[in-house]
Backbone as a chain_set.jsonl record, in Angstrom:
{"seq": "XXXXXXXXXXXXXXXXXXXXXXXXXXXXXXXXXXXXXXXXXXXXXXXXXXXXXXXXXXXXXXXXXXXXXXXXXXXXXXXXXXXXXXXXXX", "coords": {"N": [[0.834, -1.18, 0.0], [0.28, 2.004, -0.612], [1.832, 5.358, 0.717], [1.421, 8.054, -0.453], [-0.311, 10.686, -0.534], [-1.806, 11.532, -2.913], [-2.596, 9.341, -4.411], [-3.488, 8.076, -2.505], [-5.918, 9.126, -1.597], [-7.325, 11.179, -4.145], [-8.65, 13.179, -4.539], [-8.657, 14.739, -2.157], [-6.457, 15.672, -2.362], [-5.959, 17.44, -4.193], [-7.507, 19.464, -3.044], [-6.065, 20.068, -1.335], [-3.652, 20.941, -2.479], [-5.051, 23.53, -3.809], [-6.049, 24.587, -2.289], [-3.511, 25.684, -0.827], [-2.739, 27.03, -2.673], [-4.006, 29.225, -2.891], [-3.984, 30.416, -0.376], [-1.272, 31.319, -1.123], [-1.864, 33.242, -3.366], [-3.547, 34.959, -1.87], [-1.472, 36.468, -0.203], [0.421, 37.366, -1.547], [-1.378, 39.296, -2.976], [-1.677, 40.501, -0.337], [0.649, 41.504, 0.087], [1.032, 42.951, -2.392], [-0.878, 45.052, -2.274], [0.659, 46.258, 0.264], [2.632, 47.117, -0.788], [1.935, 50.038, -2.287], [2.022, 53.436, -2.614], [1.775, 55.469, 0.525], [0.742, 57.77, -0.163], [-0.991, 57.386, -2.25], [-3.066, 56.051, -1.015], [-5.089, 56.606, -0.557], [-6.976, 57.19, -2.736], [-10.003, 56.145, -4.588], [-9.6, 53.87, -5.562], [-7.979, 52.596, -4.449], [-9.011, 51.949, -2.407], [-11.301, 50.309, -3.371], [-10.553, 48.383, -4.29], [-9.181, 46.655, -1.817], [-11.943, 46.154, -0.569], [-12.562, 44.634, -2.216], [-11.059, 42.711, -2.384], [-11.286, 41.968, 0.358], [-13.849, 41.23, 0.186], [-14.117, 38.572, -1.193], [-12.796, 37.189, 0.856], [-15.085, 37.172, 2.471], [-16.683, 35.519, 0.963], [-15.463, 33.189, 1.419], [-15.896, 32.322, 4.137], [-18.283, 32.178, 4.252], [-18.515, 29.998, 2.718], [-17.562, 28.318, 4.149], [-19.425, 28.428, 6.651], [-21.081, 27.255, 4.992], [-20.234, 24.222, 4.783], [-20.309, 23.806, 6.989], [-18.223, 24.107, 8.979], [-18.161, 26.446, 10.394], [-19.813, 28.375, 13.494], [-21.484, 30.045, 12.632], [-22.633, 32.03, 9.908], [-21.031, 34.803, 8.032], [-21.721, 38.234, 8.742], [-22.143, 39.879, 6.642], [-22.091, 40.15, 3.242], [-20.592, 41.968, 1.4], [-18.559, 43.471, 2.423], [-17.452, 47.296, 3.358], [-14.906, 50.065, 3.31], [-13.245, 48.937, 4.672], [-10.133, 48.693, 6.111], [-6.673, 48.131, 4.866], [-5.007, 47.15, 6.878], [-7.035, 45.594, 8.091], [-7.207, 43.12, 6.82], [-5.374, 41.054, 6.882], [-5.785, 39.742, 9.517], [-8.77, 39.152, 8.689]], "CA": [[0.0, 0.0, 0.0], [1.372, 3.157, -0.949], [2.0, 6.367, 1.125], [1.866, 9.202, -1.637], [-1.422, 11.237, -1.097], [-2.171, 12.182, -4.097], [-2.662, 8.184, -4.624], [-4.871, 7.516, -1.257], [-7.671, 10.102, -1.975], [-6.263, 12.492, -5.009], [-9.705, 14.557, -4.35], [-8.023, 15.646, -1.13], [-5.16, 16.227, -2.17], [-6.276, 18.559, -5.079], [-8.277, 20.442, -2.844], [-5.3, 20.396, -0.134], [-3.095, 22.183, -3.44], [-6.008, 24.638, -4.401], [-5.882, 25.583, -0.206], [-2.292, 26.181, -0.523], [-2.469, 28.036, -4.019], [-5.492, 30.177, -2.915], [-3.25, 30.784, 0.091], [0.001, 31.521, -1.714], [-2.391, 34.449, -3.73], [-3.448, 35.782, -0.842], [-0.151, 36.564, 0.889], [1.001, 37.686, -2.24], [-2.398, 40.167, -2.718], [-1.658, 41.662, 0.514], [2.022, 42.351, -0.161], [0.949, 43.994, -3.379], [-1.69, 46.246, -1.689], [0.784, 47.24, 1.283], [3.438, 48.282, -1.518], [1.128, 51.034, -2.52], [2.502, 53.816, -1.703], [0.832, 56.224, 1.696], [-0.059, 58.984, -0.874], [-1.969, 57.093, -3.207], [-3.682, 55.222, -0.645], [-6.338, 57.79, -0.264], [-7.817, 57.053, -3.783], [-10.629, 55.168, -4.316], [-10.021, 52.327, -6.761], [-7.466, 52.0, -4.247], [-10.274, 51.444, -1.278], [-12.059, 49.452, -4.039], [-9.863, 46.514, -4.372], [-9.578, 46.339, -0.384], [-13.088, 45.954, -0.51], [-13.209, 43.185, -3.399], [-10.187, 41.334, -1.571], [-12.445, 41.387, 1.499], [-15.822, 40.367, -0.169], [-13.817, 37.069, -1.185], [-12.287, 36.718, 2.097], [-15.874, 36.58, 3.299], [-17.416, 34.534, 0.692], [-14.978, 31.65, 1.869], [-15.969, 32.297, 5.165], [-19.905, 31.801, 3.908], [-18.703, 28.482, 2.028], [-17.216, 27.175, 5.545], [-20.305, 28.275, 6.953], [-21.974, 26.342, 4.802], [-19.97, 23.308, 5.159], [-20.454, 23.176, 8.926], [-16.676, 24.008, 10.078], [-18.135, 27.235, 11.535], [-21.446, 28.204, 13.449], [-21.855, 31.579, 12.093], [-22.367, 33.11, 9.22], [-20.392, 36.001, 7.777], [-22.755, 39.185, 9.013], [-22.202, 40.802, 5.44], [-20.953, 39.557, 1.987], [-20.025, 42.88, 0.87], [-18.337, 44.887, 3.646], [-16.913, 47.933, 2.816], [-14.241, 50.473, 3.909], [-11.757, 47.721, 5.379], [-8.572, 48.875, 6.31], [-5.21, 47.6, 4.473], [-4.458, 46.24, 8.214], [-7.799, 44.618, 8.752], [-7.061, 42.001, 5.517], [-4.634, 39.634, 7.26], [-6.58, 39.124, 10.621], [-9.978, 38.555, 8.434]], "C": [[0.879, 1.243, 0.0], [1.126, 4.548, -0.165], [1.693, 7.442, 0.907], [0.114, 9.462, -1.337], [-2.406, 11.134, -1.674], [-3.392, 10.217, -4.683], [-3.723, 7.743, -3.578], [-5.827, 8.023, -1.955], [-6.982, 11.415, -2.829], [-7.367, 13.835, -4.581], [-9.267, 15.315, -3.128], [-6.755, 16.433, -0.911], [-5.076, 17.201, -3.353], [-6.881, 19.767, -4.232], [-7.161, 20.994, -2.0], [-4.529, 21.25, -1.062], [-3.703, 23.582, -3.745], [-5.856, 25.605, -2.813], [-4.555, 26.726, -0.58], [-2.132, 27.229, -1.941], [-3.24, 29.481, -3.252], [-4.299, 30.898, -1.666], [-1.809, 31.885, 0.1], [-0.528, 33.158, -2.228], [-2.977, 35.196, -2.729], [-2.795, 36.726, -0.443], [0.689, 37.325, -0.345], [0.202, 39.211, -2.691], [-2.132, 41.144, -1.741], [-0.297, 42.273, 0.389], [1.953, 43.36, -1.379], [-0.249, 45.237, -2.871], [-1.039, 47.012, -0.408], [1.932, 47.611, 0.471], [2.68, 49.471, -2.456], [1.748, 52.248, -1.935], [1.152, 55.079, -0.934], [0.207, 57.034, 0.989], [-1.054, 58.469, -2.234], [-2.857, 56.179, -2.306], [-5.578, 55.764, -0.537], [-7.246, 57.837, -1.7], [-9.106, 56.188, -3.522], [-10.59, 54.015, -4.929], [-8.76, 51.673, -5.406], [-8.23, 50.984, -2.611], [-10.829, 50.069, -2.046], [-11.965, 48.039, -3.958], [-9.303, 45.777, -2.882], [-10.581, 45.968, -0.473], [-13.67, 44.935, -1.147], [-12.716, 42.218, -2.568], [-11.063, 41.011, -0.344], [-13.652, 40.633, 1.488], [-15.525, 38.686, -0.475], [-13.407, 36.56, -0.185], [-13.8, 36.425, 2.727], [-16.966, 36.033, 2.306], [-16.506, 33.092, 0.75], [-15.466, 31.381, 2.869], [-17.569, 31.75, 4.775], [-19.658, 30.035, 3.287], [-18.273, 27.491, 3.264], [-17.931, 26.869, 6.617], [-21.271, 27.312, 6.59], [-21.909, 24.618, 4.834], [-19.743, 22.676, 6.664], [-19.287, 23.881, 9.253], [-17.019, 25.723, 11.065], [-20.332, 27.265, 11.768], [-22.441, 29.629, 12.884], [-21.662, 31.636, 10.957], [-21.719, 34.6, 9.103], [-21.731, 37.048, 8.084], [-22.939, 40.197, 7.3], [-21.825, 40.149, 4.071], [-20.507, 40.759, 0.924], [-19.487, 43.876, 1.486], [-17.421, 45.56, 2.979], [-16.417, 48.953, 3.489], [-13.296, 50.004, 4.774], [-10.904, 48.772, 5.216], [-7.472, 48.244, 6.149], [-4.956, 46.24, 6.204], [-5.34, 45.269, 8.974], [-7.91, 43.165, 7.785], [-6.226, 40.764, 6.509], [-5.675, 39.29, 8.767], [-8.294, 38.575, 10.1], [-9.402, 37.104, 7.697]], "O": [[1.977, 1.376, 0.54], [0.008, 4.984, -0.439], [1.577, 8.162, 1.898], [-0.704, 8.656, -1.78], [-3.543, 10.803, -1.336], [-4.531, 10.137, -5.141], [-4.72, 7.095, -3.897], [-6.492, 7.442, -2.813], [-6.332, 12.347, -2.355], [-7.08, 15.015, -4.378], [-9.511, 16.521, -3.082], [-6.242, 17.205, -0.101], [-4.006, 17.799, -3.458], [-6.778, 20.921, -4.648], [-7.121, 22.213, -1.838], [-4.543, 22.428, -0.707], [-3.021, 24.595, -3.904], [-5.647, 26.775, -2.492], [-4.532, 27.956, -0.617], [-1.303, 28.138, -1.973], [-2.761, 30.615, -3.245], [-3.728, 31.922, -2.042], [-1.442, 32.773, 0.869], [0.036, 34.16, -1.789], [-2.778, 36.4, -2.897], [-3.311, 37.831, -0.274], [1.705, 37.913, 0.025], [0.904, 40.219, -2.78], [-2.241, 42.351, -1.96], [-0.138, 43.478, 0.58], [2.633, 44.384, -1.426], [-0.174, 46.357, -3.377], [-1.588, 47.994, 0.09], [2.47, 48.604, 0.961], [3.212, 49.606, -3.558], [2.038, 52.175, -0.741], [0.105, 55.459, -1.457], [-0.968, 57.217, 1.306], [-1.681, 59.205, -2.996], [-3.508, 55.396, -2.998], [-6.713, 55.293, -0.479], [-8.237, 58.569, -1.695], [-9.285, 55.606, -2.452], [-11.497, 53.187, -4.842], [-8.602, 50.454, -5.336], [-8.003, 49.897, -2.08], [-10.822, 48.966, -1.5], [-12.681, 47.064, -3.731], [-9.047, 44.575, -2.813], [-10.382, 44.753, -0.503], [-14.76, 44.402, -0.939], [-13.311, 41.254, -2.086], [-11.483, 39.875, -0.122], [-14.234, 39.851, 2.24], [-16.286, 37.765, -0.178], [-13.566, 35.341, -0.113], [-13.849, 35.468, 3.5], [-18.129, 36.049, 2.708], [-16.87, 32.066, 0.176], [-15.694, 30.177, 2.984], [-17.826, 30.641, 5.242], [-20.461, 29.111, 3.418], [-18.528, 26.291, 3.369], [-17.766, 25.924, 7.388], [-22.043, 26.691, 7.32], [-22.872, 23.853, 4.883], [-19.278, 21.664, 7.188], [-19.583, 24.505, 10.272], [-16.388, 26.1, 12.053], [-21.33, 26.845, 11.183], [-23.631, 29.94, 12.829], [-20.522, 31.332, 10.606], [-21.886, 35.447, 9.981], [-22.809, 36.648, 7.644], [-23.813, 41.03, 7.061], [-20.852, 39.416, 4.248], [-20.131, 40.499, -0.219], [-19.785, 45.047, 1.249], [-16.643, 45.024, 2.19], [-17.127, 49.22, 4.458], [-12.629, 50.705, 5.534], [-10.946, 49.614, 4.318], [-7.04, 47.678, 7.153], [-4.819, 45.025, 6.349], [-5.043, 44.501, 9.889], [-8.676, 42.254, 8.101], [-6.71, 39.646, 6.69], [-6.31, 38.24, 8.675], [-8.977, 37.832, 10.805], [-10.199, 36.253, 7.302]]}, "num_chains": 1, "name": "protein.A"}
C-alpha cells in the first residue's frame, strides 16, 4: 500500500493544493496592496480593491459556513471600507 497522497484520496489532495495556491495568492495580494505607496492610498479604486479582496475573504468564510466548520455566518458579503491592516486578521 502506498503512502503518496495524491494516490490515497487524489480529491483531497487537489483540494489540499487549491488551499495552498489560494493561500500563496493571498499573501502575495496583501504584499501587493501594502506596496502602494501612503499617498496614493487615499484614492478610491485604491479602497475598491480592499473591498473586493475582502468580499472574497468573506465569501470563503460563507462556504465554511456552509460546510459546517463554523457556526456563524459572515454578518455581510459585501463589507466595505476595510482597512489595508484589517485584511490579514480577516
Amino acid at each position: 500500500m502506498t503512502t503518496d497522497t495524491a494516490m490515497e484520496n487524489p480529491l483531497a489532495f487537489r483540494l489540499r493544493n487549491l488551499l495552498e495556491y489560494e493561500k500563496d495568492c493571498n499573501a502575495r495580494l496583501l504584499k501587493m496592496l501594502a506596496s502602494v505607496p501612503a499617498e496614493n492610498r487615499d484614492d478610491e479604486r485604491f479602497q475598491k480593491a480592499i473591498d473586493k479582496f475582502a468580499h472574497a475573504v468573506v465569501c470563503r468564510k460563507l462556504w465554511m459556513y456552509r460546510f459546517g466548520d463554523t457556526d456563524l455566518p459572515p454578518s455581510t458579503c459585501f463589507p466595505a471600507g476595510i482597512r489595508l491592516d484589517q485584511l490579514p486578521e480577516m
